[in-house]
Structures are given as structure tokens and as C-alpha cells.
C-alpha positions in Angstrom: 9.4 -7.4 4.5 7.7 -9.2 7.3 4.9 -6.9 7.3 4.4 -8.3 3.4 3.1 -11.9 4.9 -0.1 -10.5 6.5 -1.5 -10.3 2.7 -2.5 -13.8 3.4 -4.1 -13.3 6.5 -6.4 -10.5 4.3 -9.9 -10.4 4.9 -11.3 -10.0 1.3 -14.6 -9.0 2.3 -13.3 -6.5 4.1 -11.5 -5.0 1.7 -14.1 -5.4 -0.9 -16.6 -3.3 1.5 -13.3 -0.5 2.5 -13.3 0.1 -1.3 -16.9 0.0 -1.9 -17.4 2.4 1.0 -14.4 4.7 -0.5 -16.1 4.8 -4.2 -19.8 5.9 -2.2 -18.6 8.3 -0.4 -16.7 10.0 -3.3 -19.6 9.8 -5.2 -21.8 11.0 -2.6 -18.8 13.8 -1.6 -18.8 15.6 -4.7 -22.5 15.5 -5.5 -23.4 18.7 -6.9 -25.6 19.0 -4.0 -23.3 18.3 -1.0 -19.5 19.8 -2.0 -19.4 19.3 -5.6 -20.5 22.6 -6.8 -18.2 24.5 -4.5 -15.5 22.3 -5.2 -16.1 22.7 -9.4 -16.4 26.5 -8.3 -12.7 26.4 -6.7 -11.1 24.5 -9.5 -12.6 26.9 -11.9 -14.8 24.3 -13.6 -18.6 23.8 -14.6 -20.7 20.1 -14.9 -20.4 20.4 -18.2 -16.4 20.9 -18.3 -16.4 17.9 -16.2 -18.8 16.1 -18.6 -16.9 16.8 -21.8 -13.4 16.3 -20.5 -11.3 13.2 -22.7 -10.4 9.6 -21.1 -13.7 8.1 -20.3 -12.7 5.0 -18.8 -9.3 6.1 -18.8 -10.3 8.6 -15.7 -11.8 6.1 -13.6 -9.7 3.2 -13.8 -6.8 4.9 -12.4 -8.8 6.3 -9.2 -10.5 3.0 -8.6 -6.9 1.0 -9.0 -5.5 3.6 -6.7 -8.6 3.4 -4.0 -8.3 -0.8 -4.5 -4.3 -0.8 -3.5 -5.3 1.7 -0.3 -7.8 -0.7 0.7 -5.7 -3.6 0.5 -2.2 -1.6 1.9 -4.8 -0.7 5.0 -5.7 -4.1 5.4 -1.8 -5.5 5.6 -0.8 -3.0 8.0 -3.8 -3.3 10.1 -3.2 -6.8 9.9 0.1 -6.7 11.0 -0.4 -4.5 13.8 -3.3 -7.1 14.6 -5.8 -3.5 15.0 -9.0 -5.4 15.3 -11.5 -3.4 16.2 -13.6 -0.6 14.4 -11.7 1.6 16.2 -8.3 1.1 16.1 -8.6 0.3 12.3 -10.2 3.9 12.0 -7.9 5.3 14.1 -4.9 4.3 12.6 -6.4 5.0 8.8 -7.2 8.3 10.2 -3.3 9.1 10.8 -2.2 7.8 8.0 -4.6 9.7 6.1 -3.6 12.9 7.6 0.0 12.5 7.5 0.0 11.0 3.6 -3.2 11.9 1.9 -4.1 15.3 3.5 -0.2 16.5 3.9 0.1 15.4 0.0 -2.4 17.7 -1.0 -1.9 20.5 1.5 1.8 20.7 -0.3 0.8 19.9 -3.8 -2.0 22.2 -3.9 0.0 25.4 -2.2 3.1 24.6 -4.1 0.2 24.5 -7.5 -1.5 27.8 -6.1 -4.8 26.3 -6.2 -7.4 27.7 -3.6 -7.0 26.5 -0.3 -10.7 25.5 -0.7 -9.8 22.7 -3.2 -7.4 21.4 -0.4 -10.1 21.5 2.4 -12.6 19.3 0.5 -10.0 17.0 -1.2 -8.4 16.6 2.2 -11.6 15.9 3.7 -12.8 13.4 1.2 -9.5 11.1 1.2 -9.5 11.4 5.4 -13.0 10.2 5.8 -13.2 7.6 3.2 -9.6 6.2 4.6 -10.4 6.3 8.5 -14.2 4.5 7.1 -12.1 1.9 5.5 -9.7 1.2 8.4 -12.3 1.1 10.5 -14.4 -1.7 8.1 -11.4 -3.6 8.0 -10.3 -3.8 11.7 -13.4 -4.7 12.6 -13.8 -7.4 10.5 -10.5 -8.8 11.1 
């Protein structure tokens, strides 16, 4: 697991700022105003579904633990493969996100029936925020 010693060679700005860039766009990605209402449309929910649904921190741990271990996976492998520019860091997120993120949901969501709508915008979410935070991250290598 050679690949596994680059997590000392980890920028921990960068990943701090891949994360933080991953959490604003979600937020900003499902405002009501930009895809959020069409996405709530396709998933057969309202706001106020959203509002009232059980967990409360219990939600948004999970999502922020998963988008803290992309950010810091993104930065081993682009360490490793010494990608140190903006663009090759965003470059090779942006595969990865295709191939993992967006092929995850294109097959979980058909195999779920869910409209292919949801799958468009989830898709889209996870490829921009990962290919922002590669690109963060190789360019502060």
C-alpha cells in the first residue's frame, strides 16, 4: 500500500478548502432557487418534507464525514501521482467522479426507478464539487 505513504505528504489546507468548496457548492446546488426545487420535484418531496424529516445531526454528519474522506482520498492519490497543477488535479477528480460517483448513481437510481432527473443533478453535483476539489488540491501541492 505504497500509495498509503503520500498521507504524510498531505496538504491540509488543501484539503480543508477541497471540503469546504464541496459543502458550498452543495449548499449552493440545491438551493431552492438554482436545482433544488426541481430536484425536491423529482424525488417527490416539498421544503417542508425536507424540513420535518428525523436525524437532525444524524443527516449531516454522515455527508460531511463522507465529503472529508473524498477530500483527503483525492489528496493521496493526487499526491502519489505527484498531479500538481489545477489542472491535472481537476482532471483526474473529474474521472474518477464520472467513473465512481456518477456511474454509482446512474446504476443505483435506474436499478431504484427513480427519474432520470434525480440522476442528472445528483451526478452533476458530486462531478463538479469532486473535479473543484482535485483541482484545489493539485494546485496547492
Amino acid at each position: 500500500m505504497d500509495w498509503l505513504s503520500h498521507i504524510s505528504h498531505i496538504n491540509w489546507l488543501a484539503v480543508l478548502l477541497a471540503f469546504i468548496s464541496s459543502m458550498v457548492i452543495g449548499f449552493v446546488w440545491y438551493m431552492p432557487a438554482v436545482l433544488g426545487r426541481r430536484w425536491m420535484q423529482a424525488i417527490g418531496k416539498t421544503e417542508e418534507d425536507l424540513k420535518n424529516i428525523d436525524g437532525g445531526a444524524g443527516i449531516w454528519i454522515p455527508m460531511m464525514l463522507a465529503a472529508a474522506l473524498t477530500s483527503i482520498l483525492l489528496a493521496i492519490l493526487i499526491s502519489a501521482l505527484e498531479l500538481n497543477t489545477f489542472l491535472a488535479g481537476g482532471l483526474f477528480a473529474l474521472i474518477l467522479a464520472l467513473v465512481f460517483r456518477a456511474g454509482g448513481h446512474v446504476i443505483h437510481n435506474g436499478f431504484a426507478g427513480r427519474p432520470s432527473e434525480v440522476t442528472v443533478i445528483d451526478a452533476g453535483h458530486d462531478i463538479l464539487a469532486m473535479t473543484i476539489a482535485g483541482a484545489i488540491i493539485g494546485a496547492m501541492q
